[in-house]
N, CA, C and O atoms as CSV, one atom per row, in Angstrom:
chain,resi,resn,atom,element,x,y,z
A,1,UNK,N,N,-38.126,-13.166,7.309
A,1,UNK,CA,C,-37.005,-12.691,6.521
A,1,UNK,C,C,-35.726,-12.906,7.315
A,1,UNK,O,O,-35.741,-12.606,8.509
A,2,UNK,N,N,-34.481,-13.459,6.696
A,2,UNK,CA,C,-33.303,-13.661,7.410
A,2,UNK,C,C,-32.358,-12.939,6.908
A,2,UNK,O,O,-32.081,-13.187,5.734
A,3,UNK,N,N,-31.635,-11.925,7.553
A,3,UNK,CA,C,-30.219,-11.584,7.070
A,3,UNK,C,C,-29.876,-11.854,7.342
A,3,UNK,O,O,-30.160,-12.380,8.418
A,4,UNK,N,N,-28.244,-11.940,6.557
A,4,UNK,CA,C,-26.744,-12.369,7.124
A,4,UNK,C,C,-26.386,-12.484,5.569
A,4,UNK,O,O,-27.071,-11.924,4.713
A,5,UNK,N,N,-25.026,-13.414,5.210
A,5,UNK,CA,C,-24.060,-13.635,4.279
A,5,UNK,C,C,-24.955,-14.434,3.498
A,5,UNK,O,O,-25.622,-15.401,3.865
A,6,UNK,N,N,-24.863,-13.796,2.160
A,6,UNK,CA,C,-25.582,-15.163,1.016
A,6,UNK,C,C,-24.355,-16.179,0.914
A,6,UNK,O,O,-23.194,-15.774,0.846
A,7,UNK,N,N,-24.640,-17.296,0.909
A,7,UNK,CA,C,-23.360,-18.628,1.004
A,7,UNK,C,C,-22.643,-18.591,-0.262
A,7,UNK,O,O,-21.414,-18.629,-0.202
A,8,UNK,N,N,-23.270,-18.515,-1.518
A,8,UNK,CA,C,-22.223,-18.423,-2.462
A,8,UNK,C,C,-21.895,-16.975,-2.820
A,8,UNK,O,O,-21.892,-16.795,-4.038
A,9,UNK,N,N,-21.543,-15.598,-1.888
A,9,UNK,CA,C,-20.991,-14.699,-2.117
A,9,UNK,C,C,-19.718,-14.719,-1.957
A,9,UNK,O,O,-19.236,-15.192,-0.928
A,10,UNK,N,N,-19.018,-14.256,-2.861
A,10,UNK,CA,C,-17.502,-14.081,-2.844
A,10,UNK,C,C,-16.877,-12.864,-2.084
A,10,UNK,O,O,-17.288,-11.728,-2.322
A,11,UNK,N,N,-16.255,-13.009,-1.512
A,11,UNK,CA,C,-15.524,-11.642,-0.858
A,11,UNK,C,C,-14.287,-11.663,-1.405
A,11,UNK,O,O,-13.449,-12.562,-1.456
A,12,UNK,N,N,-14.285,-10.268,-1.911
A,12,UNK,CA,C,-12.371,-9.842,-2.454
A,12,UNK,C,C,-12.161,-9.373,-1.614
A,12,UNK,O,O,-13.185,-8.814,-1.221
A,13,UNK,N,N,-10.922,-9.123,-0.629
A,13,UNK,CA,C,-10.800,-8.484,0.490
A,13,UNK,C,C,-9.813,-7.800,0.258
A,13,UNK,O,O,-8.951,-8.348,-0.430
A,14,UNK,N,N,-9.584,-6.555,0.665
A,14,UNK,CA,C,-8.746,-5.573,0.927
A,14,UNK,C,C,-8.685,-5.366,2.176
A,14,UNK,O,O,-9.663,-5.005,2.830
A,15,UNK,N,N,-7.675,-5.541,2.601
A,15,UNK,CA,C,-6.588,-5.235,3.750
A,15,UNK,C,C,-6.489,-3.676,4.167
A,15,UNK,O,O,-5.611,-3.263,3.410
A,16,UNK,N,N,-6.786,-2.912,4.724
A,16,UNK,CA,C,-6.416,-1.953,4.945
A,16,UNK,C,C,-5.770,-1.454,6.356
A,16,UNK,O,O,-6.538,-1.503,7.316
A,17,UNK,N,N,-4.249,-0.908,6.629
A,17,UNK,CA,C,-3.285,-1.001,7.896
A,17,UNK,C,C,-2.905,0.518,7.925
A,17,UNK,O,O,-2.428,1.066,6.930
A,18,UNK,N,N,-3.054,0.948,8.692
A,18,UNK,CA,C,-2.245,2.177,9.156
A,18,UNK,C,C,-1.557,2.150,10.758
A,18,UNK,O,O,-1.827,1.683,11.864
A,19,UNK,N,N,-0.435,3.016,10.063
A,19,UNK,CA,C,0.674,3.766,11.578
A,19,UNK,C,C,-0.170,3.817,12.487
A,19,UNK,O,O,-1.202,4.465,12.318
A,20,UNK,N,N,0.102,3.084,13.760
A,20,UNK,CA,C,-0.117,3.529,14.780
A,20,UNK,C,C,0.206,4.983,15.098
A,20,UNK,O,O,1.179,5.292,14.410
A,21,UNK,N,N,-0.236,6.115,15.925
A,21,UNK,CA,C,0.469,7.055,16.528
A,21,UNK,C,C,1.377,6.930,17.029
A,21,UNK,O,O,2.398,7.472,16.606
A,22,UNK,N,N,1.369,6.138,18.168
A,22,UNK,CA,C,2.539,5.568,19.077
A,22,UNK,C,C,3.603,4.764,18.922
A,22,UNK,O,O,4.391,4.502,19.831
A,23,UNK,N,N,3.679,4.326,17.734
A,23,UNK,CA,C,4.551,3.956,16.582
A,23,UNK,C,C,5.960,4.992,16.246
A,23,UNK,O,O,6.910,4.643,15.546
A,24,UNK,N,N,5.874,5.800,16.661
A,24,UNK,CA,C,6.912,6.972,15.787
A,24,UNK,C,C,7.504,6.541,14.195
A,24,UNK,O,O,6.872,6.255,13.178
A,25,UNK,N,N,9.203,6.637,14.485
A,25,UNK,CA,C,9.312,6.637,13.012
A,25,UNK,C,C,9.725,5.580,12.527
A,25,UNK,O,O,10.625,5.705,11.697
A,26,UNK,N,N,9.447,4.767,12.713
A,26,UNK,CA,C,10.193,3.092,12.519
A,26,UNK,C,C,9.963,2.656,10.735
A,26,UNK,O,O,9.000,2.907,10.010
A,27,UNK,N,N,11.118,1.999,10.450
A,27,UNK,CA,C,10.785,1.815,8.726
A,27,UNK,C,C,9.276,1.001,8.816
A,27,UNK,O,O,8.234,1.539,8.444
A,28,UNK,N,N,9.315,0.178,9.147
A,28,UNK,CA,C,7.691,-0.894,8.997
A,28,UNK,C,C,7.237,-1.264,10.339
A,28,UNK,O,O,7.518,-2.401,10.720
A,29,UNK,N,N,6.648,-0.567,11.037
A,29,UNK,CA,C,6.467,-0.024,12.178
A,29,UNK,C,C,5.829,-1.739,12.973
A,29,UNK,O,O,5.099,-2.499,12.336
A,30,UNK,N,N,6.280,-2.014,14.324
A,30,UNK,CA,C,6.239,-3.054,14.959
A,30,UNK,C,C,4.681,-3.280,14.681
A,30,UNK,O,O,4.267,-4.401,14.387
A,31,UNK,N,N,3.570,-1.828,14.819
A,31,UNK,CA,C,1.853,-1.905,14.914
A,31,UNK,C,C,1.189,-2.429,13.582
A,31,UNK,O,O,0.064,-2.906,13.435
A,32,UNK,N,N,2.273,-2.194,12.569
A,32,UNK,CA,C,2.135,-2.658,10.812
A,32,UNK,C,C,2.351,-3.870,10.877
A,32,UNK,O,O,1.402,-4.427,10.326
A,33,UNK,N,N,3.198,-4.728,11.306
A,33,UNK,CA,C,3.621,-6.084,11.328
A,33,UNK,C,C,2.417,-6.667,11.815
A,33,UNK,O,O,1.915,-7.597,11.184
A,34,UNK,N,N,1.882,-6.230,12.877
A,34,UNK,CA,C,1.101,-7.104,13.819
A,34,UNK,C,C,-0.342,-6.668,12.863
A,34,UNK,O,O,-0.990,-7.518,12.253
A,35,UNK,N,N,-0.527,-5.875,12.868
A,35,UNK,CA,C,-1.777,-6.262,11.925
A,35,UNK,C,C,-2.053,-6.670,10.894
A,35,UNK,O,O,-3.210,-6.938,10.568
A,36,UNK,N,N,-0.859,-6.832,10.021
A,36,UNK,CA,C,-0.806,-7.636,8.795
A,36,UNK,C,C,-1.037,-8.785,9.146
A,36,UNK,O,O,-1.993,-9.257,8.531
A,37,UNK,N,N,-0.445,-9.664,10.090
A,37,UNK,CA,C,-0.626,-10.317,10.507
A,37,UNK,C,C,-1.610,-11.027,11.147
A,37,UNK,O,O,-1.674,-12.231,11.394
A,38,UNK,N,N,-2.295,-10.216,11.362
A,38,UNK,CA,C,-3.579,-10.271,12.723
A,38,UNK,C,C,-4.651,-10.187,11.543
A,38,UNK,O,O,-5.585,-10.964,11.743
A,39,UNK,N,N,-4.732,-9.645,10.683
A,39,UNK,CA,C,-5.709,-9.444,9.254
A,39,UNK,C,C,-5.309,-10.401,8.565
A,39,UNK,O,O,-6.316,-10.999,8.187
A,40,UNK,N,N,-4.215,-10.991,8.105
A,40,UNK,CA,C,-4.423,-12.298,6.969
A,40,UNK,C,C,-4.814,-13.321,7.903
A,40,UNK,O,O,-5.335,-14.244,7.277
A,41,UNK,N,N,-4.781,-13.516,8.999
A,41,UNK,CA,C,-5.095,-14.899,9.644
A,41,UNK,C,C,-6.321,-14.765,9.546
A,41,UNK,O,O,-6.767,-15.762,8.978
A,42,UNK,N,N,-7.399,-13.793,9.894
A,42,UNK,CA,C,-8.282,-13.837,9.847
A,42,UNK,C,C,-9.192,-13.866,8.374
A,42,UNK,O,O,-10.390,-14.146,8.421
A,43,UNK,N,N,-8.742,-13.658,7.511
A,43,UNK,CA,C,-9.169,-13.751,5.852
A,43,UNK,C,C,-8.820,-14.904,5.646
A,43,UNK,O,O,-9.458,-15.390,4.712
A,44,UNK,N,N,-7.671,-15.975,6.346
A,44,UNK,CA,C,-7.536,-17.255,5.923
A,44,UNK,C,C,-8.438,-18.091,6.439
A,44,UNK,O,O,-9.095,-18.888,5.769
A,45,UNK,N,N,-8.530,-17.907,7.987
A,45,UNK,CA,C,-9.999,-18.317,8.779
A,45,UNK,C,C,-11.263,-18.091,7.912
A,45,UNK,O,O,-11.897,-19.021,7.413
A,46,UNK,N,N,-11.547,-16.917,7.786
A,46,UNK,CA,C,-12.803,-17.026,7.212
A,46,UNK,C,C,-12.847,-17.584,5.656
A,46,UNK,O,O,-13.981,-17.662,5.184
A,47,UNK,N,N,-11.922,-17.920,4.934
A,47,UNK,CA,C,-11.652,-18.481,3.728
A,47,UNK,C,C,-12.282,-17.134,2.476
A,47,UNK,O,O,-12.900,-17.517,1.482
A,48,UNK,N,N,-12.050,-15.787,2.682
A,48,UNK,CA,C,-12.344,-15.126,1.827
A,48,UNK,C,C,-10.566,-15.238,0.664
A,48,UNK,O,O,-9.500,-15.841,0.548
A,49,UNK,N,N,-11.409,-14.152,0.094
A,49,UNK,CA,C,-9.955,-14.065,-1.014
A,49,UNK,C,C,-9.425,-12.874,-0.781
A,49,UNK,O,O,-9.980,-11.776,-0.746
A,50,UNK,N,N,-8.373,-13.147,-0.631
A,50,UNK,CA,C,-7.258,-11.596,-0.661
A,50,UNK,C,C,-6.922,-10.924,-1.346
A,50,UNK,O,O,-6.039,-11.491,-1.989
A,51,UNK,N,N,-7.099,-9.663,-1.786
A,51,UNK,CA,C,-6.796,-9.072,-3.244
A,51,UNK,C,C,-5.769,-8.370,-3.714
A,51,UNK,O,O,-5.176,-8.147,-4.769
A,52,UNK,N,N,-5.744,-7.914,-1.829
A,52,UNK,CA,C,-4.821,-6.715,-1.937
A,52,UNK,C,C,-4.247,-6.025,-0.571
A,52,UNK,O,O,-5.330,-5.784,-0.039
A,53,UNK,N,N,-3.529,-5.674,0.106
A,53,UNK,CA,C,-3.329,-4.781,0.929
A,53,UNK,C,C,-2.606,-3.590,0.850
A,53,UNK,O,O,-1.582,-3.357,0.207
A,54,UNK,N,N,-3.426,-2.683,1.762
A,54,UNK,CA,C,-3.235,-0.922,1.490
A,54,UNK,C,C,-2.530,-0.444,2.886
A,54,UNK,O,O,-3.344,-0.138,3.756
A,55,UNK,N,N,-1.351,-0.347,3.191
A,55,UNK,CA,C,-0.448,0.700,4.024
A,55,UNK,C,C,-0.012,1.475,3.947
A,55,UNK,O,O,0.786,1.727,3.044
A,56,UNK,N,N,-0.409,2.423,5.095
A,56,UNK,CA,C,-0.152,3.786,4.855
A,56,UNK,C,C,0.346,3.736,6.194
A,56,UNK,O,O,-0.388,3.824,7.178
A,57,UNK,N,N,1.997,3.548,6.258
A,57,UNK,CA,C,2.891,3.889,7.276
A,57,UNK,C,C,3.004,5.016,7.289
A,57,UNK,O,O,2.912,5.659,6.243
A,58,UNK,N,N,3.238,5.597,8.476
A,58,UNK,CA,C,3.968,6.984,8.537
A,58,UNK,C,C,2.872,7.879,7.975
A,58,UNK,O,O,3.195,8.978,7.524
A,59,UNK,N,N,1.576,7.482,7.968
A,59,UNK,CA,C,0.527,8.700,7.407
A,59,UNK,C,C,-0.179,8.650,8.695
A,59,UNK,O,O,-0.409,7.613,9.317
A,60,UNK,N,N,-0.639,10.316,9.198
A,60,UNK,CA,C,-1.480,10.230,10.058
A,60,UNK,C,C,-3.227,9.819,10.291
A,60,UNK,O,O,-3.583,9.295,9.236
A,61,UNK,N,N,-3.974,9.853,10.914
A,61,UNK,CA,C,-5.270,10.008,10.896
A,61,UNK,C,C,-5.882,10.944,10.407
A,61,UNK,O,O,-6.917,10.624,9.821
A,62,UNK,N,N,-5.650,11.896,10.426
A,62,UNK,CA,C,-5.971,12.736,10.499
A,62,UNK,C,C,-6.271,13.752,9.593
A,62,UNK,O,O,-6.532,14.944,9.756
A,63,UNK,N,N,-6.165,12.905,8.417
A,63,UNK,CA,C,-6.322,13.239,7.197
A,63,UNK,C,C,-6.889,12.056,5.904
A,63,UNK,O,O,-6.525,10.882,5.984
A,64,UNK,N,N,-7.573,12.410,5.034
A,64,UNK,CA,C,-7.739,11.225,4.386
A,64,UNK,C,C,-7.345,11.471,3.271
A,64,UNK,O,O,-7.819,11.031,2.223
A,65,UNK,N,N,-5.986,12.566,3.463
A,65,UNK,CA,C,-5.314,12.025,2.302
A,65,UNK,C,C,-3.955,11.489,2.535
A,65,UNK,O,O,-2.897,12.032,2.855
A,66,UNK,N,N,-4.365,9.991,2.224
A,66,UNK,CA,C,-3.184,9.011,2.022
A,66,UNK,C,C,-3.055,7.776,0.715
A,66,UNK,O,O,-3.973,7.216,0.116
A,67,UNK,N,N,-2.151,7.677,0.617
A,67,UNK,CA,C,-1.768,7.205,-0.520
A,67,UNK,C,C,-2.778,5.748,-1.067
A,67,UNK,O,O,-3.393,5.403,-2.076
A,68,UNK,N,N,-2.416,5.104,0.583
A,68,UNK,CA,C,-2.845,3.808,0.080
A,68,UNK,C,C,-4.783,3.808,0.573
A,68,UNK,O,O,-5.576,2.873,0.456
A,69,UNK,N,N,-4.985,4.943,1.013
A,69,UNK,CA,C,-6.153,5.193,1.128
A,69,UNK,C,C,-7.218,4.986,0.115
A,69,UNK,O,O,-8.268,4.343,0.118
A,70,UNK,N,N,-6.515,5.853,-0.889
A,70,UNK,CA,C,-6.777,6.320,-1.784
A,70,UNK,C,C,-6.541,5.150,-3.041
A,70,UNK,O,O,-7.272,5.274,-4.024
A,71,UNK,N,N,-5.936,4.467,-3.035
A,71,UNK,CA,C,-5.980,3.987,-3.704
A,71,UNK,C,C,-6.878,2.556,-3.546
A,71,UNK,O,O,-7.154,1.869,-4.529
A,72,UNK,N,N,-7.205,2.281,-2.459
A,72,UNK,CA,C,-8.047,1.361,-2.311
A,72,UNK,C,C,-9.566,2.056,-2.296
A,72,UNK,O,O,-10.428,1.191,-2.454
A,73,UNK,N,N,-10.162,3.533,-2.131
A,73,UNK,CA,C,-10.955,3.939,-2.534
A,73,UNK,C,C,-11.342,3.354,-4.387
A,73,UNK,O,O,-12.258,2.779,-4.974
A,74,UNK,N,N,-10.050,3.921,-4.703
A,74,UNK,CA,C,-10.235,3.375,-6.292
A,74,UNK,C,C,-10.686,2.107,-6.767
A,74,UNK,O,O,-11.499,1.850,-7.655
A,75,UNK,N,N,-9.670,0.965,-5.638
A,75,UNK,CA,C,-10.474,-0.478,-5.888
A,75,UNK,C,C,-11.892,-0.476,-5.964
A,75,UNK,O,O,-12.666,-0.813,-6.859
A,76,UNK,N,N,-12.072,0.021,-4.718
A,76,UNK,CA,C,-13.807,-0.186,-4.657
A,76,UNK,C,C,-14.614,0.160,-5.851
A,76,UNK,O,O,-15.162,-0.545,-6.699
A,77,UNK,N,N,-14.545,1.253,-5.707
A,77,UNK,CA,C,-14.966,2.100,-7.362
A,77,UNK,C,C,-14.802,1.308,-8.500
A,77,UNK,O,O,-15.691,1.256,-9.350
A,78,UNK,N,N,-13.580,0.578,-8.621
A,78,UNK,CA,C,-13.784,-0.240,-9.712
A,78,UNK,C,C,-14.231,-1.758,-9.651
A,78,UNK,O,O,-14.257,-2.643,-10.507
A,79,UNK,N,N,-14.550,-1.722,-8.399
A,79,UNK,CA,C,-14.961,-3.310,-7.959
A,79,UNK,C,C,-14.127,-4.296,-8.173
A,79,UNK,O,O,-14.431,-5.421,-8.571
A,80,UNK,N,N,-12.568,-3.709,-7.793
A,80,UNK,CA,C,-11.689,-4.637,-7.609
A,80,UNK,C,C,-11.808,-5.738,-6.008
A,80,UNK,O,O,-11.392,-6.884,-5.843
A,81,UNK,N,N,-12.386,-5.009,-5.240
A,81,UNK,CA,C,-12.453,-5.540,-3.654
A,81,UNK,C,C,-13.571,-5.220,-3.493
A,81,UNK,O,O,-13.850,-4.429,-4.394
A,82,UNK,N,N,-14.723,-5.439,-2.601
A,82,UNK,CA,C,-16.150,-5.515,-2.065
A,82,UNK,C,C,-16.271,-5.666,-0.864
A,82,UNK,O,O,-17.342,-5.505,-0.278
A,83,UNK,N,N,-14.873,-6.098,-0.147
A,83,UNK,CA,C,-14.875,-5.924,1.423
A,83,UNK,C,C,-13.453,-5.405,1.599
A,83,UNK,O,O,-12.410,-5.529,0.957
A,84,UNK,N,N,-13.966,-4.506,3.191
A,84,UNK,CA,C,-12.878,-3.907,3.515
A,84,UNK,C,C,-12.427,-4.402,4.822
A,84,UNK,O,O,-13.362,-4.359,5.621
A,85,UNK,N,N,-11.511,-4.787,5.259
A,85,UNK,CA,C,-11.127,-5.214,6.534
A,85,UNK,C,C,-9.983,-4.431,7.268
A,85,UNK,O,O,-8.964,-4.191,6.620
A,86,UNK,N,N,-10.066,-4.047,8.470
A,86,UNK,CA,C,-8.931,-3.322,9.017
A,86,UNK,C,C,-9.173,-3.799,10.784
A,86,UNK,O,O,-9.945,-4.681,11.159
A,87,UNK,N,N,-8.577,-3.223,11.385
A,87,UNK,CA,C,-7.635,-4.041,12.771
A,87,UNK,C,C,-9.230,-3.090,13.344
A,87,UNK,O,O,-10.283,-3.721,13.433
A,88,UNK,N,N,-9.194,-1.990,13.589
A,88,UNK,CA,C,-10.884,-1.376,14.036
A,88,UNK,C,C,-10.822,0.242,13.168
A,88,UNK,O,O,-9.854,0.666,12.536
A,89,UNK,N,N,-11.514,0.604,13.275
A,89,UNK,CA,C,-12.008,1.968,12.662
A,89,UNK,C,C,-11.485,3.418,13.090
A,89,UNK,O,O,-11.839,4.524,12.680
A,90,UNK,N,N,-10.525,3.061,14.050
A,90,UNK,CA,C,-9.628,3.878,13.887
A,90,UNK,C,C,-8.167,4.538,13.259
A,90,UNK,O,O,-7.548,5.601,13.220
A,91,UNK,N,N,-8.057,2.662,12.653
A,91,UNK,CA,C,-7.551,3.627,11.242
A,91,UNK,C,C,-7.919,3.680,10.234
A,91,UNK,O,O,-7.082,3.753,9.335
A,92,UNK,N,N,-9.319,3.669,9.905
A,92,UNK,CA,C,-9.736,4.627,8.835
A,92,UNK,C,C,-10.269,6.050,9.023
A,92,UNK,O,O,-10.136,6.797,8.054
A,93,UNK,N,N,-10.800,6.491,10.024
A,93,UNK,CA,C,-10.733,7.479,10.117
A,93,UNK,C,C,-10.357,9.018,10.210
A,93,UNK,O,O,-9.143,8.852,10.334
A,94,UNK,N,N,-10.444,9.765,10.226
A,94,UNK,CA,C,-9.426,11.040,10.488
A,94,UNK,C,C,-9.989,11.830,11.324
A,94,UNK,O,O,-9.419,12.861,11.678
């Protein structure tokens, strides 16, 4: 038996970026730039499709209630996106 990626699966990808802490209050925070950045190169590399991206500047961890959180919860749910991509798992967490 082999796992891994079936070849003709499609990935919708959702982007998901949050505030650094160490960021303070900056309009589009220098840590937002760079991972937007640092996340579409890599969705262009891997040749998935982009659907959407979810930022939640200026929201802490520490809670999961945020806007764009939440609203990419909803994608999923409606099977607008099927993959989630973010810079590491600390900002999705709280």
């Amino acid at each position: 038996m082999q796992i891994g990626f079936v070849s003709n699966q499609v990935f919708n990808v959702g982007l998901y970026i949050r505030l650094s802490k160490e960021d303070g209050d900056l309009k589009e925070s220098e840590s937002v730039i760079n991972q937007k950045s640092l996340l579409i190169n890599y969705v262009r590399e891997k040749e998935f499709r982009l659907v959407d991206i979810y930022i939640d500047d200026g929201y802490s961890g520490l809670s999961f209630d945020r806007p764009a959180f939440n609203k990419m919860i909803e994608d999923i749910e409606n099977k607008k996106i099927n993959m989630v991509i973010t810079k590491d798992l600390s900002r999705l967490r709280s």
